[in-house]
C-alpha positions in Angstrom: -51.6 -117.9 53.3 -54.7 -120.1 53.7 -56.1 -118.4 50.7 -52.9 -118.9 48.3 -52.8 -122.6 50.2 -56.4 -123.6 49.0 -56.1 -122.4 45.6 -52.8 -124.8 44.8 -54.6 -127.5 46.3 -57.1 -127.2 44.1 -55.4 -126.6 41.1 -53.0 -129.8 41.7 -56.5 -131.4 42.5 -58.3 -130.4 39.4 -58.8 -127.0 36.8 -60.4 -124.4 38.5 -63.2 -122.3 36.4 -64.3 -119.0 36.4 -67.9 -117.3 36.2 -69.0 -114.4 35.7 -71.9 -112.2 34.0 -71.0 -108.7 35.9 -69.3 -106.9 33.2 -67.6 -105.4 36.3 -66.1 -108.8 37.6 -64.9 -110.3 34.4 -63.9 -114.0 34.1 -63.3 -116.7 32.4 -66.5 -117.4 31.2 -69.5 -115.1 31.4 -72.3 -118.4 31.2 -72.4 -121.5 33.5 -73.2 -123.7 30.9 -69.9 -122.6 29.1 -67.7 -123.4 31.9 -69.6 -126.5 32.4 -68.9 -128.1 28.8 -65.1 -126.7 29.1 -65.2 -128.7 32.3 -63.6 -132.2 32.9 -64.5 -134.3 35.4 -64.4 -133.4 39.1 -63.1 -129.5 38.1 -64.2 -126.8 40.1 -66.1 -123.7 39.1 -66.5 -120.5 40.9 -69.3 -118.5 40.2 -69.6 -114.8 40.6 -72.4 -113.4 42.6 -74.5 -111.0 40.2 -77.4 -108.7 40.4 -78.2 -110.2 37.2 -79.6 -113.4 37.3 -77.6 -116.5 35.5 -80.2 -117.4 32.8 -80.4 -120.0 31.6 -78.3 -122.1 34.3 -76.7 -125.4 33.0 -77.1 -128.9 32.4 -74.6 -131.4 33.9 -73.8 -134.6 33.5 -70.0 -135.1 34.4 -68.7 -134.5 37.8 -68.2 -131.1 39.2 -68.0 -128.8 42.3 -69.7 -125.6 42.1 -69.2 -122.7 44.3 -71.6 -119.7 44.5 -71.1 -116.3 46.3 -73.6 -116.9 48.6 -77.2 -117.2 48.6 -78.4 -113.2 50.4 -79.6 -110.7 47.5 -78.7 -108.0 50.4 -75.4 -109.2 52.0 -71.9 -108.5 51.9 -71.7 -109.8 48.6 -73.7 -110.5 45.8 -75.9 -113.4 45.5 -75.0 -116.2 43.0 -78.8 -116.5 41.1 -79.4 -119.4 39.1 -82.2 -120.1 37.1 -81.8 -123.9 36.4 -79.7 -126.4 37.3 -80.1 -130.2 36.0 -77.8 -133.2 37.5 -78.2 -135.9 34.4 -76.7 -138.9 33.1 -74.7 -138.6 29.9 -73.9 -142.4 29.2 -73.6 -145.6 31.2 -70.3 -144.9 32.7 -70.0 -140.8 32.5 -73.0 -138.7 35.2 -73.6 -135.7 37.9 -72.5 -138.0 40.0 -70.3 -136.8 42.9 -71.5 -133.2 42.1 -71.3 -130.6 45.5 -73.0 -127.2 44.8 -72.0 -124.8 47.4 -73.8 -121.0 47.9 -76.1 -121.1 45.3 -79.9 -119.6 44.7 -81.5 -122.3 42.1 -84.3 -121.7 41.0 -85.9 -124.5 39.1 -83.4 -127.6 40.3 -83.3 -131.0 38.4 -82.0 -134.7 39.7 -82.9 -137.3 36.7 -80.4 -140.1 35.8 -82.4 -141.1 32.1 -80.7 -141.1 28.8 -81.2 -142.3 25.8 -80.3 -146.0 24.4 -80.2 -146.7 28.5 -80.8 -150.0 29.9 -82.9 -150.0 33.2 -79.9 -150.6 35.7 -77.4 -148.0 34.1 -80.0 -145.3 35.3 -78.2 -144.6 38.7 -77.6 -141.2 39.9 -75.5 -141.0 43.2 -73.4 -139.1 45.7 -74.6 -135.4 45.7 -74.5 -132.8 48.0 -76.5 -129.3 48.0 -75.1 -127.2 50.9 -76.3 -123.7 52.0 -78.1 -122.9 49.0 -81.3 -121.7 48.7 -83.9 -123.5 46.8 -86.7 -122.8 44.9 -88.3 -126.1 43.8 -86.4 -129.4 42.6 -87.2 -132.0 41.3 -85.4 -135.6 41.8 -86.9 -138.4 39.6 -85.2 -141.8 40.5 -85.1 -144.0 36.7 -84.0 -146.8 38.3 -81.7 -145.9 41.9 -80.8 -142.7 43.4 -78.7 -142.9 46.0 -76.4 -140.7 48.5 -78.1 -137.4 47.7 -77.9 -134.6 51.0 -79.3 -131.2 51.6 -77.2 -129.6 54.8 -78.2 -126.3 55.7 -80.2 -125.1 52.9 -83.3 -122.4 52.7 -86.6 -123.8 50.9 -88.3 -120.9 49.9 -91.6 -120.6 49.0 -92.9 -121.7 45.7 -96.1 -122.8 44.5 -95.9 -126.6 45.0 -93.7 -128.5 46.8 -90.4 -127.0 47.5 -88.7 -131.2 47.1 -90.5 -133.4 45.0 -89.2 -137.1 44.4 -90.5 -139.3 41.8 -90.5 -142.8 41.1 -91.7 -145.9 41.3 -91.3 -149.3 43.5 -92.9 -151.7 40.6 -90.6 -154.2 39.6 -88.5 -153.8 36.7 -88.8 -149.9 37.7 -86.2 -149.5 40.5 -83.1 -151.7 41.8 -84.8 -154.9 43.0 -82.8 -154.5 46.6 -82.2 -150.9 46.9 -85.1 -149.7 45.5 -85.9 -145.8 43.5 -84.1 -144.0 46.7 -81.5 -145.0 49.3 -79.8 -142.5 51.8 -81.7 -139.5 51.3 -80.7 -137.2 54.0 -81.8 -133.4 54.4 -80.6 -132.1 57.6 -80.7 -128.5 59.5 -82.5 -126.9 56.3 -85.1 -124.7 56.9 -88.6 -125.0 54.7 -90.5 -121.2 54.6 -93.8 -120.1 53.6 -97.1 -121.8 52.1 -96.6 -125.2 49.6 -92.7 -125.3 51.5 -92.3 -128.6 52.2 -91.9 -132.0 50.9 -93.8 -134.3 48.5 -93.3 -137.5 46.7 -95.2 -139.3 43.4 -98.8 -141.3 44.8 -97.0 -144.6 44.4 -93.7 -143.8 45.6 -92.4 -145.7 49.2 -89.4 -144.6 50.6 -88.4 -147.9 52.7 -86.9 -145.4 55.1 -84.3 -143.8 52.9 -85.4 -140.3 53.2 -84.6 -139.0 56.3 -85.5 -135.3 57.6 -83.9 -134.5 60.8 -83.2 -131.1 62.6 -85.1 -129.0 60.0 -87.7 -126.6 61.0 -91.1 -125.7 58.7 -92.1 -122.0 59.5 -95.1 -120.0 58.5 -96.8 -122.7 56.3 -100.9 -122.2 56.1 -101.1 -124.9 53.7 -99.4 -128.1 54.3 -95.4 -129.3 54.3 -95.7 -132.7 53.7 -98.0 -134.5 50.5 -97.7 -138.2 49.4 -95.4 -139.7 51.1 -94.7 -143.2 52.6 -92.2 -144.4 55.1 -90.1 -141.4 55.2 -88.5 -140.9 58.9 -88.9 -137.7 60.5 -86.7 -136.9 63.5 -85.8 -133.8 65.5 -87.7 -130.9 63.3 -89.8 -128.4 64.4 -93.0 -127.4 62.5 -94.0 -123.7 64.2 -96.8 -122.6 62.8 -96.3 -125.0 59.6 -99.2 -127.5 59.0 -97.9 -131.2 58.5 -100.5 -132.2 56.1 -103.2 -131.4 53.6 -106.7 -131.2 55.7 -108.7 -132.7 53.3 -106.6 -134.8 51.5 -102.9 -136.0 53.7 -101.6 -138.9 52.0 -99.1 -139.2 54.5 -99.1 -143.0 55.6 -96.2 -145.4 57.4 -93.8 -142.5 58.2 -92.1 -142.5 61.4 -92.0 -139.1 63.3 -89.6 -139.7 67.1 -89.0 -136.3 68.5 -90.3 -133.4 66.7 -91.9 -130.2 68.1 -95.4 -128.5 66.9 -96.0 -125.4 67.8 -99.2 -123.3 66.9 -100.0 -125.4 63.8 -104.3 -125.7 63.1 -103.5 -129.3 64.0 -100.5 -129.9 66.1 -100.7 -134.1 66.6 -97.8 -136.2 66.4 -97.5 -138.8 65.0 -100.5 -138.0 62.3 -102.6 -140.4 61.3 -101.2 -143.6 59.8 -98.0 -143.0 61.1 -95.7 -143.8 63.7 -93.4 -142.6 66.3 -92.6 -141.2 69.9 -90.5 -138.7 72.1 -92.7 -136.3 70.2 -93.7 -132.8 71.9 -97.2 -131.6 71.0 -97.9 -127.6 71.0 -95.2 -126.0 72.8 -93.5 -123.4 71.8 -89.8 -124.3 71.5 -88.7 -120.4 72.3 -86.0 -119.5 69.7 -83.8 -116.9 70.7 -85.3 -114.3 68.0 -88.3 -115.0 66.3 -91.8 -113.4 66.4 -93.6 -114.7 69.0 -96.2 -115.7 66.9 -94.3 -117.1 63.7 -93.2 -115.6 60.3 -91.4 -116.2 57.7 -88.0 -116.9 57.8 -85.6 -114.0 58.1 -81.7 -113.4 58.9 -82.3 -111.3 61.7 -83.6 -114.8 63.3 -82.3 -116.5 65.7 -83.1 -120.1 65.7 -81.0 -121.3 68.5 -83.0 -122.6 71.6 -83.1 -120.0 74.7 -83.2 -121.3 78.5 -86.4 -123.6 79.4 -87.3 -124.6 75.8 -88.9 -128.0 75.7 -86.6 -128.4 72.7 -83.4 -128.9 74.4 -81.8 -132.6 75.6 -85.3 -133.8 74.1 -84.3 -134.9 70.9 -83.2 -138.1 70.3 -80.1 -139.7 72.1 -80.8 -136.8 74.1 -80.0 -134.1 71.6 -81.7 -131.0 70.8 -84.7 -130.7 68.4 -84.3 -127.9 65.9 -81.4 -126.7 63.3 -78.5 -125.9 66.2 -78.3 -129.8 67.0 -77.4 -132.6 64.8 -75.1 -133.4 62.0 -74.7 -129.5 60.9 -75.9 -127.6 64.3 -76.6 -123.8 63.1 -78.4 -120.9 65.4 -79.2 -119.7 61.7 -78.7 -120.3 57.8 -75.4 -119.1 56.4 -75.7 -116.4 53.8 -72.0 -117.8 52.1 -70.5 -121.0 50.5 -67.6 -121.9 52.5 -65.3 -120.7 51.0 -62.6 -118.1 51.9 -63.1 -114.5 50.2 -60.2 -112.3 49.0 -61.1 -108.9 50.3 -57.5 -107.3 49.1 -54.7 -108.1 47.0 -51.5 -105.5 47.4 -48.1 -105.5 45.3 -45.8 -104.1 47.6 -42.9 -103.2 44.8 -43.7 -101.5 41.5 -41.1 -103.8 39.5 -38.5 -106.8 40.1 -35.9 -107.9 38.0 -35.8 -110.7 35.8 -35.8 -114.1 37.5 -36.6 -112.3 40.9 -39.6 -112.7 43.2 -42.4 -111.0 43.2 -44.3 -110.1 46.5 -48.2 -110.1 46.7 -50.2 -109.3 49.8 -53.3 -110.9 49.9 -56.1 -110.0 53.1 -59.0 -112.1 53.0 -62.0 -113.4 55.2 -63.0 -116.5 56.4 -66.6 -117.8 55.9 -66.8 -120.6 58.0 
């Protein structure tokens, strides 16, 4: 019933598309971009996890919601691989925005509201969500304003440069005169994984405050999580044996860090240096429910919920917890799934019906909340 329930919704809603490139699991179309230009406006596309990888992925500039298979190359099902995705602007009135990508691995992911013949002020790019995908690198370039963009429970893997990089500039007649490049940037309960996982911006690049990171943790970073940034806000996260900042060179200046955890980083302080903040806990080890004692990379046999006596728990601010099972999207770990029901069965009770009758189907599926 849900199953059968959601599907007419969204088909009174808006088309629903088909994807697949498993010869096995045939659909409607066997390449995003395909599905993409068949699109209109605000449809939804299902893509079909694969053990091929989608290559190459799409460009988009018209409103869409994309759901993926899920984002574990091991799991129940099959991953939904992706190797480039780019949110554009086709004209002043027609973009990505209002785009949700759902249980996707992207490799290669591009934010950048430019096109041709376009005045400064049409360049606007807004309203985007990315949740429980895994990401390796994006890029978000801000022409003019970029604005309600959220991460929510997503994996940053490692990659060789920063896993989030935002570009842009404050110089006037570069950004919205009020707004600025970025407004309401939130990532929240992501996790950032391995060496160069983390988050950078463009030298000249100030955030005023609109990119927010709270309840993420960095794990396992040698190198550094956080590169050229100004007046970001950092709040709640946990860096457990994740360096902050480039030794030699941070270029981290005028964020504000209230309530976050370090835990055996080379240089645990809070706030760093030409930054801000308080409620902060220095070098303690926040005891996760399952993790190796002394860090590693992240893992889905983790647990990254907070066990009795951690120094995480009520210290977060308004008295929350620090770490991913607190905030806006509390998890104890990642999910490996969009969510998204799954049609495990489909039966047909009856071999034939007459003309004009009714035709039975049996559906079993599983929830993947």
């Amino acid at each position: 019933m849900l199953v059968v329930f959601l599907t007419t919704t969204m088909n009174m809603l808006a088309t629903v598309w088909t994807v697949s490139n498993d010869p096995n699991r045939p659909a409607q179309y066997t390449a995003i971009q395909s599905a993409v230009d068949a699109a209109s406006p605000n449809d939804t596309l299902l893509v079909t996890g694969s053990t091929t990888q989608y290559y190459p992925g799409a460009t988009i500039v018209k409103p869409l919601v994309i759901f993926g298979e899920g984002i574990e190359s091991a799991g129940t099902f099959p991953q939904t691989d992706i190797y480039g995705i780019t949110l554009g602007r086709f004209n002043s009135s027609l973009s990505a925005s209002g785009t949700r990508i759902y249980g996707c691995k992207i490799y290669g992911l591009t934010v950048n509201s430019s096109f041709s013949g376009a005045q400064s002020s049409q360049q606007t790019i807004s309203n985007i969500i990315f949740e429980r995908c895994k990401i390796n690198y994006s890029y978000l370039y801000a022409n003019w304003n970029m604005n309600n963009v959220t991460f929510r429970n997503c994996l940053f893997n490692e990659y060789g440069g920063a896993n989030l990089y935002f570009s842009g500039s404050n110089s006037a007649g570069s950004c919205d005169p009020v707004l600025g490049p970025y407004s309401n940037v939130i990532i929240t309960n992501c996790i950032f994984t391995g060496n160069n996982s983390g988050i950078s911006g463009s030298g000249s690049l100030d955030m005023n405050g609109n990119l927010v990171v709270r309840n993420c943790l960095f794990l396992n970073n040698s190198y550094y999580s956080l590169y050229q940034l100004q007046e970001a806000v950092f709040e709640n996260n946990i860096w457990y044996k994740a360096e902050l900042l480039n030794a030699t060179n941070p270029y981290v200046t005028n964020c504000t860090f209230n309530n976050n955890l370090t835990y055996l980083c080379n240089v645990n302080t809070l706030p760093p240096t030409n930054s801000i903040g308080s409620g902060n806990i220095v070098n303690q080890n926040p005891l996760f429910t399952t993790y190796p004692a002394l860090g590693g990379e992240f893992a889905w046999t983790h647990n990254y919920g907070l066990s009795a006596g951690s120094p995480a728990l009520g210290t977060g601010t308004n008295g929350t917890d620090i770490g991913i099972n607190s905030g806006n999207a509390p998890v104890t770990q990642l999910h490996k799934y969009a969510k998204i029901p799954a049609v495990t069965a489909l039966t047909i009770p009856v071999s034939s019906v007459p003309v004009g009758g009714t035709l039975q189907i049996n559906i079993q599926a599983i929830s993947r909340d």
